[in-house]
BATOR-767001 format. One record per residue (C-alpha): y, z, x; residue number from 1; residue in one letter. Coordinates in nm, 3 decimals, always signed. Layout:
N
[node [Y; Z; X]; NUM; "A"]
...
END
This chain:
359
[node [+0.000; +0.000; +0.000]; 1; "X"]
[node [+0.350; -0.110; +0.123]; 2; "X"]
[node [+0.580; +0.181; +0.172]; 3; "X"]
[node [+0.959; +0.138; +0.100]; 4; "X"]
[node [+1.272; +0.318; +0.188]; 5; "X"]
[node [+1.536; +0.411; -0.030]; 6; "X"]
[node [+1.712; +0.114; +0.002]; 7; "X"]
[node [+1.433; -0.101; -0.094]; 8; "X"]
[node [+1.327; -0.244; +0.227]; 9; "X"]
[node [+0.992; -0.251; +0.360]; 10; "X"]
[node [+0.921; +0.079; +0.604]; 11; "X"]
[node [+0.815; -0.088; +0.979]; 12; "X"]
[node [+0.544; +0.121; +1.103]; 13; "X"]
[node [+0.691; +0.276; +1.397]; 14; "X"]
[node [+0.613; +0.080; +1.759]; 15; "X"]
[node [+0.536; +0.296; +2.029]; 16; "X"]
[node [+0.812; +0.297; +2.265]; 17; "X"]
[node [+0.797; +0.084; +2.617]; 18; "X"]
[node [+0.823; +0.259; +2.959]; 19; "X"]
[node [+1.132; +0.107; +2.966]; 20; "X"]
[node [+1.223; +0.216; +2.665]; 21; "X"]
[node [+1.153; +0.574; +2.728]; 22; "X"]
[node [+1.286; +0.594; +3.074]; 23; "X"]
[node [+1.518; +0.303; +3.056]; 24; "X"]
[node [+1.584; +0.016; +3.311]; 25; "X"]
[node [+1.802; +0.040; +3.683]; 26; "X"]
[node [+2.009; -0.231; +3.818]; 27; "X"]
[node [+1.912; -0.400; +4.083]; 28; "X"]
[node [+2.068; -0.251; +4.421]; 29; "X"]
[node [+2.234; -0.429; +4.721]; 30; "X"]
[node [+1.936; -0.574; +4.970]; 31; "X"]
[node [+2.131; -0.606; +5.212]; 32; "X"]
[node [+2.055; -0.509; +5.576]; 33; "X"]
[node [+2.313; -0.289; +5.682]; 34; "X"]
[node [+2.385; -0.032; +5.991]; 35; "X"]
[node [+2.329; +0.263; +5.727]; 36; "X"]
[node [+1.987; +0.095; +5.585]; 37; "X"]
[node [+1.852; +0.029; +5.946]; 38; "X"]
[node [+1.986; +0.356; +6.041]; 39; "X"]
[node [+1.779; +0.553; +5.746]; 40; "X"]
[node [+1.449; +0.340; +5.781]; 41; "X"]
[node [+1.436; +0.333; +6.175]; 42; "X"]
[node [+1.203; +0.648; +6.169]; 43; "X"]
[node [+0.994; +0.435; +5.904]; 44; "X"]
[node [+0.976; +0.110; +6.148]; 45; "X"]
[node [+0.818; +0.361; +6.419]; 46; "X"]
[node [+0.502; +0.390; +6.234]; 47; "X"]
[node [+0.478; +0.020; +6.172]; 48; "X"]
[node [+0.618; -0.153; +6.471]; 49; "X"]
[node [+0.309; -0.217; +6.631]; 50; "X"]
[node [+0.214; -0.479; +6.292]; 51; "X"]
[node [+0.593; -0.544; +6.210]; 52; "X"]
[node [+0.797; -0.755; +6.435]; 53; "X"]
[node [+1.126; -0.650; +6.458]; 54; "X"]
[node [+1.240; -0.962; +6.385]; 55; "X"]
[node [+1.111; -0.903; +6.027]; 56; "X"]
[node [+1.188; -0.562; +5.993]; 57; "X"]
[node [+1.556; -0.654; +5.821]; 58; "X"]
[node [+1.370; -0.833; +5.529]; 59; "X"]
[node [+1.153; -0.528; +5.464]; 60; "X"]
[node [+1.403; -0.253; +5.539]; 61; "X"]
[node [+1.633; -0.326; +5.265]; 62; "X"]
[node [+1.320; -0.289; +4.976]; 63; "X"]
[node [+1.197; +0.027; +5.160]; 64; "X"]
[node [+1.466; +0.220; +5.154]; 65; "X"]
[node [+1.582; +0.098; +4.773]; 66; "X"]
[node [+1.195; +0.214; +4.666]; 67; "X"]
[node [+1.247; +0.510; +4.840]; 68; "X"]
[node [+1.570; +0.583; +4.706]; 69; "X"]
[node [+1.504; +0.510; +4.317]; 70; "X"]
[node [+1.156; +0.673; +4.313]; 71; "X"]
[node [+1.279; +1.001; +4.372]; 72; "X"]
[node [+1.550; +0.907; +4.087]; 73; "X"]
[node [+1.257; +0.850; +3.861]; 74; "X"]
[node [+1.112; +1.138; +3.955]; 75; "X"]
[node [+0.784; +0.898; +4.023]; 76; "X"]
[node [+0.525; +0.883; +4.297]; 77; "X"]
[node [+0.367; +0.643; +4.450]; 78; "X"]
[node [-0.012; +0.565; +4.511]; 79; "X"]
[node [-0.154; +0.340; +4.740]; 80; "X"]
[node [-0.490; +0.225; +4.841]; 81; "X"]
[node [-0.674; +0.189; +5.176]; 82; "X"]
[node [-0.616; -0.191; +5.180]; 83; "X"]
[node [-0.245; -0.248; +5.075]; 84; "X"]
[node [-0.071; -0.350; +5.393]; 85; "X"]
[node [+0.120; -0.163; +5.609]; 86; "X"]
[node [+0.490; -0.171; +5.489]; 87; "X"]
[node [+0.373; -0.009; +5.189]; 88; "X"]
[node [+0.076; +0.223; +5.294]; 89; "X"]
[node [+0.308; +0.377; +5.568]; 90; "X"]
[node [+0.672; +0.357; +5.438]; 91; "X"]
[node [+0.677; +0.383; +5.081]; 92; "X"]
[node [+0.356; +0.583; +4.944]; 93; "X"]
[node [+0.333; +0.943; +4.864]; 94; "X"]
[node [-0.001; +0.932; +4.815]; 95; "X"]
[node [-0.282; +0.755; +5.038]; 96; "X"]
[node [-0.629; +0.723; +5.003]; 97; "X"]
[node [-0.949; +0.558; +4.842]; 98; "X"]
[node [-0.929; +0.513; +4.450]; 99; "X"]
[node [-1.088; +0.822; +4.295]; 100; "X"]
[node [-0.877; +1.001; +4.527]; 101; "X"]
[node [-0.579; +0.809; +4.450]; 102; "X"]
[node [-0.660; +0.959; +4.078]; 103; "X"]
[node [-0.740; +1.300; +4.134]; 104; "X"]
[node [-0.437; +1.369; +4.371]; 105; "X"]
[node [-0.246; +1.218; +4.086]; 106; "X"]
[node [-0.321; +1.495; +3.885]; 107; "X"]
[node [-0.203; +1.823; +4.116]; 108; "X"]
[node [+0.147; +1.629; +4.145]; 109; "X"]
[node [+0.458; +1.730; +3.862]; 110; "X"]
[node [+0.557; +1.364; +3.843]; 111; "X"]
[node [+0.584; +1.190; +3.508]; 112; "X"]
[node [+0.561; +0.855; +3.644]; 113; "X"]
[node [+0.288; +0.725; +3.851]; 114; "X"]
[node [+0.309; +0.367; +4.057]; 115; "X"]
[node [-0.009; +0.246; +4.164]; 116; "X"]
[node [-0.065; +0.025; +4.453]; 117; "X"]
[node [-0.421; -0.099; +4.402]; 118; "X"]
[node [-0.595; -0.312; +4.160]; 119; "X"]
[node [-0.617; -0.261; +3.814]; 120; "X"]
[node [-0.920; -0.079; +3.741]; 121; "X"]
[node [-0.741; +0.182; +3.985]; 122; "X"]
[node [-0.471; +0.197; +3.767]; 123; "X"]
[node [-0.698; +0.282; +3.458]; 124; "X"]
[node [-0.837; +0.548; +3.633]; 125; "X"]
[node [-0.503; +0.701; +3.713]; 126; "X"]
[node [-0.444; +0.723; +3.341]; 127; "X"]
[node [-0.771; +0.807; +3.243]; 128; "X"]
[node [-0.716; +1.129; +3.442]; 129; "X"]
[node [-0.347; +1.169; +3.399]; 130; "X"]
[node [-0.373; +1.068; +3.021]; 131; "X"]
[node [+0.017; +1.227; +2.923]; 132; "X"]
[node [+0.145; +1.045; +3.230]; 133; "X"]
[node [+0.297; +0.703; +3.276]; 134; "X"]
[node [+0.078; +0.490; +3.494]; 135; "X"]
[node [+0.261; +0.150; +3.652]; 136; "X"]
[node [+0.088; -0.143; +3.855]; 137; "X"]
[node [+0.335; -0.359; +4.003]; 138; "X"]
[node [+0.133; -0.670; +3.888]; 139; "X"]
[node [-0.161; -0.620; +3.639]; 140; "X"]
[node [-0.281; -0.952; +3.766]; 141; "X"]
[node [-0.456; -0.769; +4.055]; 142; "X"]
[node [-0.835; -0.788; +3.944]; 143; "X"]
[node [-1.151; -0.709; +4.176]; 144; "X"]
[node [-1.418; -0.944; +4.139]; 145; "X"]
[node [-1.670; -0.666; +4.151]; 146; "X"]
[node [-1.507; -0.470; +3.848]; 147; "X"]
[node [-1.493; -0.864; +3.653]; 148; "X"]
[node [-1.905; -0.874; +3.696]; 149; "X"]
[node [-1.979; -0.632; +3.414]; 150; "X"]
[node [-1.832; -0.583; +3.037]; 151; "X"]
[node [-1.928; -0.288; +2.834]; 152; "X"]
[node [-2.116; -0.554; +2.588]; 153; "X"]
[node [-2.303; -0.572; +2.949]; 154; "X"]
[node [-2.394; -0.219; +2.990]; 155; "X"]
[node [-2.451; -0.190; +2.582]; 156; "X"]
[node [-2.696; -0.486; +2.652]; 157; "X"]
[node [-2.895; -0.308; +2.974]; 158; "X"]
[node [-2.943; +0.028; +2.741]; 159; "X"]
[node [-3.080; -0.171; +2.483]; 160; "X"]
[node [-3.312; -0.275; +2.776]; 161; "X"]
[node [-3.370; -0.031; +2.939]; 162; "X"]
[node [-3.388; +0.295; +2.678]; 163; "X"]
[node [-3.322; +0.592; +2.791]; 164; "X"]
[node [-3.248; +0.532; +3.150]; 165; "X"]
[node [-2.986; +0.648; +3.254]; 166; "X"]
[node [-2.649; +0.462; +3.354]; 167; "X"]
[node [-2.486; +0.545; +3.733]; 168; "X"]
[node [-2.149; +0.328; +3.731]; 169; "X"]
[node [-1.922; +0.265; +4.002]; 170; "X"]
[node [-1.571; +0.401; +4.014]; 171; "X"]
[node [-1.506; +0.038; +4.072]; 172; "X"]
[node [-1.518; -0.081; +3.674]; 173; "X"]
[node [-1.313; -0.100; +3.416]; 174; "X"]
[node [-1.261; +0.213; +3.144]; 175; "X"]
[node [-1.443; +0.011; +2.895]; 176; "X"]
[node [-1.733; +0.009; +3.159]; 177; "X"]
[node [-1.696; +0.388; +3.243]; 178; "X"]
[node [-1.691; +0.452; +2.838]; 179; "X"]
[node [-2.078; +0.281; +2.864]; 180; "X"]
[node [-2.183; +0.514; +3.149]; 181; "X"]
[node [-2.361; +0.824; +3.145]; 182; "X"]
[node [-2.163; +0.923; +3.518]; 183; "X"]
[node [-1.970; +0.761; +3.739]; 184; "X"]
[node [-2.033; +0.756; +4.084]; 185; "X"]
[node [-1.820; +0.657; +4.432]; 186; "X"]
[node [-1.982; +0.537; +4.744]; 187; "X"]
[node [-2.002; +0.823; +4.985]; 188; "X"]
[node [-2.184; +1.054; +4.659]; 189; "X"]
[node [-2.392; +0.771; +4.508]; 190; "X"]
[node [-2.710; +0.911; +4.645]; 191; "X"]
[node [-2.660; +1.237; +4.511]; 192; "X"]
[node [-2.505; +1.090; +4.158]; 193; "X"]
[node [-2.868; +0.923; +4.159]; 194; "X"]
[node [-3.064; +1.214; +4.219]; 195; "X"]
[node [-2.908; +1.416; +4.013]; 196; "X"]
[node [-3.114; +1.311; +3.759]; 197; "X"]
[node [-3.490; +1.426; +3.617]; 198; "X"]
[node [-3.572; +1.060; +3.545]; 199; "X"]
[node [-3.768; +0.867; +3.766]; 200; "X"]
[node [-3.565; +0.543; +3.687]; 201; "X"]
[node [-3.199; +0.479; +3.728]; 202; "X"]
[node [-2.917; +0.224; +3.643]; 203; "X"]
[node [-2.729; +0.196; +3.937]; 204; "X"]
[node [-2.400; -0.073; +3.844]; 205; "X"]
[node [-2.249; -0.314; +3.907]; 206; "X"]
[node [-2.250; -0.333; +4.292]; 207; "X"]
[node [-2.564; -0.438; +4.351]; 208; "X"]
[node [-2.596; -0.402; +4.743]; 209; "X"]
[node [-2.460; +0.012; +4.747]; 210; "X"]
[node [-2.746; +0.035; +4.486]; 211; "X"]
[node [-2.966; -0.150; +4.740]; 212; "X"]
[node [-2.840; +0.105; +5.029]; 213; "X"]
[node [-2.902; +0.397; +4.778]; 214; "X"]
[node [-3.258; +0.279; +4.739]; 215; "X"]
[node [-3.323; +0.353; +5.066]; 216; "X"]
[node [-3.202; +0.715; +5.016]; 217; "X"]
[node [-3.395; +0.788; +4.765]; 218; "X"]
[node [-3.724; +0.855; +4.570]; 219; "X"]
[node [-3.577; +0.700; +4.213]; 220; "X"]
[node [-3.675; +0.300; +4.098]; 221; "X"]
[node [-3.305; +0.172; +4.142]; 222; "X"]
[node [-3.210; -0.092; +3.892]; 223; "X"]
[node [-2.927; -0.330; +3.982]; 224; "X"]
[node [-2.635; -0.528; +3.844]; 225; "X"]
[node [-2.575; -0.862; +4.077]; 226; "X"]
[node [-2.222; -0.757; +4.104]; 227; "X"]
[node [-2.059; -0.813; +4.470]; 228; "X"]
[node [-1.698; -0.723; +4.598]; 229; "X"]
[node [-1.588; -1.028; +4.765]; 230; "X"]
[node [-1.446; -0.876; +5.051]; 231; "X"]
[node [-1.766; -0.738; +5.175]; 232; "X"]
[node [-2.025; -0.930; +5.101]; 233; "X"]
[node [-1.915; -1.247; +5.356]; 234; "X"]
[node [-1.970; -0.995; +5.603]; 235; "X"]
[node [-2.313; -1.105; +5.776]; 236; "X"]
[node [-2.555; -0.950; +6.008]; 237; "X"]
[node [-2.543; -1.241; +6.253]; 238; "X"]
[node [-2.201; -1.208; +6.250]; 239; "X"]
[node [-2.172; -0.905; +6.342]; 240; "X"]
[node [-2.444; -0.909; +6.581]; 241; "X"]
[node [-2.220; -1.200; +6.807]; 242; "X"]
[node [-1.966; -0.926; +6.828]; 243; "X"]
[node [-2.202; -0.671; +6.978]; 244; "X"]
[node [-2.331; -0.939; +7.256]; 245; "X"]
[node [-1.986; -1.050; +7.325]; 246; "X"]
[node [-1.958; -0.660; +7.380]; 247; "X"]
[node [-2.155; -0.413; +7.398]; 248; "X"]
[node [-1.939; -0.141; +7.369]; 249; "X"]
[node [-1.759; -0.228; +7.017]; 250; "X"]
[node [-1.913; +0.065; +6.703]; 251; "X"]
[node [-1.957; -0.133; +6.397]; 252; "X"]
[node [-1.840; +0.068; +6.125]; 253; "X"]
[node [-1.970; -0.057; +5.808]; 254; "X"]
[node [-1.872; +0.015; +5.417]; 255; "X"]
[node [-2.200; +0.005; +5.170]; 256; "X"]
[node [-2.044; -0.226; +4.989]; 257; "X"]
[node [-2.192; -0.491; +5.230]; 258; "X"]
[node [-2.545; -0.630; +5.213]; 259; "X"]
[node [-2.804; -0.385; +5.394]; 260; "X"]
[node [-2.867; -0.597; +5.626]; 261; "X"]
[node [-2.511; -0.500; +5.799]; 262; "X"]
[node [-2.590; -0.179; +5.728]; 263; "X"]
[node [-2.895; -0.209; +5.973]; 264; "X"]
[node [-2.706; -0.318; +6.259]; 265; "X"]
[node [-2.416; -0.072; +6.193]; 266; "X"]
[node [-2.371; +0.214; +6.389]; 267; "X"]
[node [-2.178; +0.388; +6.160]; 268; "X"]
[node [-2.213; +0.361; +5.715]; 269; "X"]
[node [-1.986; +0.535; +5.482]; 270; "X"]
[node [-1.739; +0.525; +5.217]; 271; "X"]
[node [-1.349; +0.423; +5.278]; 272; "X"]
[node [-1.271; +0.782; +5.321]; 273; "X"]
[node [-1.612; +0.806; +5.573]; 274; "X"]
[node [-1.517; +0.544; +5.808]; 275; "X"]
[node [-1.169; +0.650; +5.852]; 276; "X"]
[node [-1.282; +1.039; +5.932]; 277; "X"]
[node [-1.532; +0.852; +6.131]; 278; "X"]
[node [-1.310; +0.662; +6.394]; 279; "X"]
[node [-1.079; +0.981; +6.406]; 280; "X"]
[node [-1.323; +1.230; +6.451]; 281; "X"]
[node [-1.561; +1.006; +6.732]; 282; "X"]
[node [-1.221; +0.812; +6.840]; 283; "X"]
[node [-1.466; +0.561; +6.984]; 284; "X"]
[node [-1.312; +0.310; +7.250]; 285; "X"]
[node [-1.332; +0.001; +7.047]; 286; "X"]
[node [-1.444; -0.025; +6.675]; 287; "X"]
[node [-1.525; -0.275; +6.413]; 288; "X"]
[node [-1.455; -0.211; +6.068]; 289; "X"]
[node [-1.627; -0.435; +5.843]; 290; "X"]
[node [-1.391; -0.339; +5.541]; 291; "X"]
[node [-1.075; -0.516; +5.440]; 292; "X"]
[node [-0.870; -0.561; +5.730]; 293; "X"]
[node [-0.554; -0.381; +5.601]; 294; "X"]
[node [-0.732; -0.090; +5.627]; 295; "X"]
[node [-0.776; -0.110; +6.039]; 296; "X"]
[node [-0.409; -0.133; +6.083]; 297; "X"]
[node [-0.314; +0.126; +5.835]; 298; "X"]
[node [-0.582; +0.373; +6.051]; 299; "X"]
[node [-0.463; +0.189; +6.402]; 300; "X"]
[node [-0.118; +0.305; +6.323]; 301; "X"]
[node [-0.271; +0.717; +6.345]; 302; "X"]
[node [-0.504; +0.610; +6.615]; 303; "X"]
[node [-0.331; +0.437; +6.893]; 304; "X"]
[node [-0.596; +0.511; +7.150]; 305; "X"]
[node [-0.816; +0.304; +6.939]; 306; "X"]
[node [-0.900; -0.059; +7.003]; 307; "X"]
[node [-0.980; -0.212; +6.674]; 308; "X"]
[node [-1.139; -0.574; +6.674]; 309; "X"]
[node [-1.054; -0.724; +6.318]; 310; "X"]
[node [-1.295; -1.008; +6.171]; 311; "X"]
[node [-1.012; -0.958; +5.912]; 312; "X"]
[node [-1.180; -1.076; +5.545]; 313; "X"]
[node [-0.872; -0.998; +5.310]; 314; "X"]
[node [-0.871; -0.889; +4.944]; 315; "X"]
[node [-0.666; -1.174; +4.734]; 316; "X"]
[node [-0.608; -0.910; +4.444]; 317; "X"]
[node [-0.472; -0.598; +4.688]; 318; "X"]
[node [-0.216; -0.865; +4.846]; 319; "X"]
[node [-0.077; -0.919; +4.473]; 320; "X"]
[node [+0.132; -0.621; +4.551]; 321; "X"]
[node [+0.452; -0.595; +4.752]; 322; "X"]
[node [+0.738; -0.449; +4.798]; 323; "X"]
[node [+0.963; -0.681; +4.596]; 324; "X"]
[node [+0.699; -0.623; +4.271]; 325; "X"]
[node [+0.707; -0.215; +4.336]; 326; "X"]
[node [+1.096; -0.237; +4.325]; 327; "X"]
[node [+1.055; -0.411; +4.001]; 328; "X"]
[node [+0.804; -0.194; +3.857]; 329; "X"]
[node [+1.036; +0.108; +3.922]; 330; "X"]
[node [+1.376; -0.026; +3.829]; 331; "X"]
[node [+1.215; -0.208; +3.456]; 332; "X"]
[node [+0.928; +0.027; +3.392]; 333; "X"]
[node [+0.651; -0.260; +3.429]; 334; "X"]
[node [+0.375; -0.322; +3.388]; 335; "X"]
[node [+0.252; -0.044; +3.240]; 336; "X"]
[node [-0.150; +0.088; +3.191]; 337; "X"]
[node [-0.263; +0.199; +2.861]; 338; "X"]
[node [-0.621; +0.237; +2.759]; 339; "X"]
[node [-0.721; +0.286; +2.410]; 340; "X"]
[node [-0.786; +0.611; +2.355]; 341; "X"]
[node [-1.153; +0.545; +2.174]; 342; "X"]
[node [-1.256; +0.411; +2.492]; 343; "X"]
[node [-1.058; +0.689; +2.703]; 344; "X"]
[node [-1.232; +0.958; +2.632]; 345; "X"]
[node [-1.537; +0.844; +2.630]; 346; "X"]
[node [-1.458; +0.698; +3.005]; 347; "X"]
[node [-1.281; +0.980; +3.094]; 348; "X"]
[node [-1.600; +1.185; +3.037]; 349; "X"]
[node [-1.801; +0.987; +3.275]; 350; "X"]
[node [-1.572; +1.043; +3.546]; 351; "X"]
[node [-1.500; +1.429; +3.509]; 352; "X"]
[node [-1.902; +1.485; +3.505]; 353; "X"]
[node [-1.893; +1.297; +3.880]; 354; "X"]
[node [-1.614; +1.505; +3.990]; 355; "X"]
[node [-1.797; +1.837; +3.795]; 356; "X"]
[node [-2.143; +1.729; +3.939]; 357; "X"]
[node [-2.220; +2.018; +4.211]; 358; "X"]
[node [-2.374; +1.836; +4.550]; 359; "X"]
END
């Protein structure tokens, strides 16, 4: 039934207000380079001069110190992944780190606005844990071909399959994914996500390599989802075993992501977080990380003793940020993350029993 006012026109159900809306929208500032900009960022340039040539530095000063400036106008905070580049992992971010810790360090900060520097399904996460806050991805366009390799009509489809064994799901989905899943799992507690439960068999998606490197940790039948990040999986063996006879000396520090087989002529196999305490704690002479190659500078830049040789396979989707979109996102409130709150809390749930789970 249509509902009118006292005037006779028809009531418009009320829109939920924009970020914009609610915060409203900055003008742009001066990007100029200027003595006082180079003066305030020059302590900034010092952590990135060994990747930044100070020929370029004017170009990114200007944004640095303008997303520096506003965010602590908005009263937001920044988040960025492992693999955004250096510029914004080292002069802009608040927040550093792999992306269920990206999330959960989200949550013990007062800010109301949260940018995140990843891909999307990083983003969801954010606001599946910080559910009253206001999440922002500088471009929502920033997929992962690994999260894209399963729907929820996909994990709806392997239960119907597969009744009543139970469903281990990457971080590394999407909330409608998550909502599917009995727990969620990341790669350095897969293993003990797996075991966690009485049943002998186990749904272990969508990556399906880490759930062929957890099958060799454990007792359980594995079943897999032929899911791959594309980052990791052009990584090969041979490849990596030209490295080691060109020199001997080089660690090969792999993420699980990658087929087994580079796991087995890896000296070293862990999650993001893993590797990096890894090559700080051993500080071997040279090291390879077979990762996304952002990452090796963004550890280089703490490690300087460190000689890191970089086969360098980029991720397309972490490179859709920059500085110029995380300026936007803060000055006109875009883009922002919602997830429908039927699928929310039914996501949300899978997550908080991984971070609950006692190993």
């Amino acid at each position: 039934m249509a509902h009118f006012t006292q005037g006779g026109e028809l009531a418009q159900a009320r829109r939920p207000q924009t970020a914009a809306q609610r915060f409203g929208v900055i003008e742009r500032p001066d990007l100029s380079f200027t003595p006082a900009v180079a003066k305030e960022t020059e302590h900034l340039y010092e952590r990135v001069k060994a990747f930044i040539p100070a020929i370029e530095w004017p170009v990114f000063a200007p944004y640095i110190h303008a997303i520096n400036r506003i965010k602590k106008e908005r009263g937001a905070v920044i988040l960025a992944h492992n693999y955004q580049t250096p510029e914004i992992f080292h002069c802009v971010a608040d927040i550093k780190g792999d992306s269920l810790q990206l999330a959960r360090d989200a949550t013990r900060v007062d800010a109301e606005i949260i940018v995140q520097c990843g891909v999307h399904f990083m983003a969801e996460t954010s606001k599946l844990l910080n559910p009253q806050k206001t999440v922002l991805i500088p471009d929502s366009r920033a997929g992962c071909s690994l999260s894209e390799s399963i729907t929820g009509a996909d994990v709806r489809a392997l239960k119907v399959r597969y009744p009543g064994v139970p469903v281990v799901t990457y971080v590394n989905t999407s909330a409608d994914v998550k909502a599917e899943t009995d727990i969620c799992c990341t790669s350095s507690n897969a293993v003990a996500v797996v075991d966690s439960f009485e049943s002998d068999t186990v749904l272990c998606i969508p990556d399906e390599y880490l759930a062929m490197n957890v099958a060799k940790q454990t007792k359980k039948k594995i079943l897999t989802w032929q899911g791959h990040c594309e980052v990791h999986e052009r990584f090969t063996a041979d490849e990596l075993m030209e490295y080691k006879a060109a020199d001997p000396s080089i660690e090969i520090v792999a993420h699980p992501e990658c087929h087994p087989s580079v796991l087995a002529v890896s000296d070293y196999a862990g999650s993001t977080s893993g590797m990096i305490d890894y090559v700080k704690t051993k500080r071997p002479g040279r090291v390879l990380l077979v990762t996304e190659c952002s990452m090796a500078s963004n550890i280089q830049a703490e490690v300087p003793d460190v000689d890191f040789v970089k086969p360098c396979n980029l991720c397309p989707h972490m490179k859709r940020i920059t500085l110029p979109k995380i300026l936007d996102s803060l000055l006109f409130m875009t883009e922002e993350v919602t997830v429908d709150a039927a699928i929310a809390d039914r996501a949300r749930l899978a997550v908080e029993r991984m971070i609950n789970l006692k190993h």
